[in-house]
N, C-alpha and C positions, 0 to 999 in steps of 0.2 A: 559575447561568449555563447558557444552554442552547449546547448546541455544536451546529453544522448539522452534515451530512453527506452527501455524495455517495453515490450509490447506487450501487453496485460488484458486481461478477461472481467471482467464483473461477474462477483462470484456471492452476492449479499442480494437474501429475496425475503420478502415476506410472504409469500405464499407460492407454494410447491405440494398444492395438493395433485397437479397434473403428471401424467407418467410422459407425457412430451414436455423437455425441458423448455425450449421455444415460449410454454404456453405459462412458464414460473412467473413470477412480477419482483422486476427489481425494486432494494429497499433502497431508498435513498435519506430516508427519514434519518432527523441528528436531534437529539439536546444542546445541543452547540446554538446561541446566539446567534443571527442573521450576521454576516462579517464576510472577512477572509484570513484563511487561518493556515499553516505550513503543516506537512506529514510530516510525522517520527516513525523510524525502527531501530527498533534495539534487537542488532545482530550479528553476527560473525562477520570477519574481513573475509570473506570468501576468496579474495582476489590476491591473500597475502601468501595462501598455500603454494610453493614453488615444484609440486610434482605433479605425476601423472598419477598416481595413485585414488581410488574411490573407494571409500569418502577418501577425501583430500585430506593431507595433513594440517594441522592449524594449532592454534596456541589457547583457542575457546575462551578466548577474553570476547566477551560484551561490547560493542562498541554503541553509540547512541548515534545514528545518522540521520541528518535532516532535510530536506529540500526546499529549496527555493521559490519551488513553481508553487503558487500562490491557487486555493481551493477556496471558491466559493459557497458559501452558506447563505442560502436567499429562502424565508419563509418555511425554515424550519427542514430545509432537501440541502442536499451538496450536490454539485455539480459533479455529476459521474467523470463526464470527459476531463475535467479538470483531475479530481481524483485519480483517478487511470494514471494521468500524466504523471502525477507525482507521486505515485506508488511504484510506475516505471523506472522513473529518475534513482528511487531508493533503491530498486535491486538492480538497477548498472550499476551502482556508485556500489554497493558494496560487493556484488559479485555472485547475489543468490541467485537460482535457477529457476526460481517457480515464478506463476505467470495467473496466480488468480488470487483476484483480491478478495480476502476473505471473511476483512475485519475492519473499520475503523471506527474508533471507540473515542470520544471527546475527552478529554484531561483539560478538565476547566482550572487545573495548578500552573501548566504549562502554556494554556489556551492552544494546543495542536491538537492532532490528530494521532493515533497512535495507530498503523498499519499492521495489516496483520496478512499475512500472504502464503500461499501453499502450492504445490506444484501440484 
């Protein structure tokens, strides 16, 4: 089975004291356990709106979507590339537009990842 993907940005730094972006330092640091663990977003069917219309029409039910592609946690970092991938995989599957990853936040209830992404 192939899984599409949205093409995504790294958008999580821990330091942005520089006014060259280039020069910011990606965070990749987690409270998540060393493992492998699946992204969530809980967000509109973007994909269910049937016009042309913007914003698009929609029914603004919540949905909870999850992916498959499997994110590594090694020594306390998550695998960006990995990340990317499955924050991509989450806004094909649902239909959203934005393309930078801006959040993932550990839910040790769920043991995922909870994505958070903005255009």
């Amino acid at each position: 089975m192939s899984v599409q993907i949205q093409d995504m940005r790294w958008s999580i730094y821990s330091n942005t004291d520089s006014d060259d972006i280039d020069q910011w330092v990606d965070d990749t640091s987690t409270t998540a356990p060393d493992g492998v663990y699946k992204c969530r977003a809980e967000m509109f069917d973007y994909r269910s709106a049937d016009n042309n219309e913007w914003p698009p029409k929609q029914d603004y039910t919540f949905l909870i979507w999850e992916s498959d592609l499997p994110v590594e946690v090694k020594n306390g970092h998550i695998n960006k590339r990995q990340a990317l991938d499955a924050a991509g995989h989450l806004m094909h599957s649902c239909g959203y537009h934005g393309v930078f990853l801006e959040g993932l936040d550990f839910d040790p209830k769920t043991k995922t990842f909870d994505v958070t992404v903005g255009s």
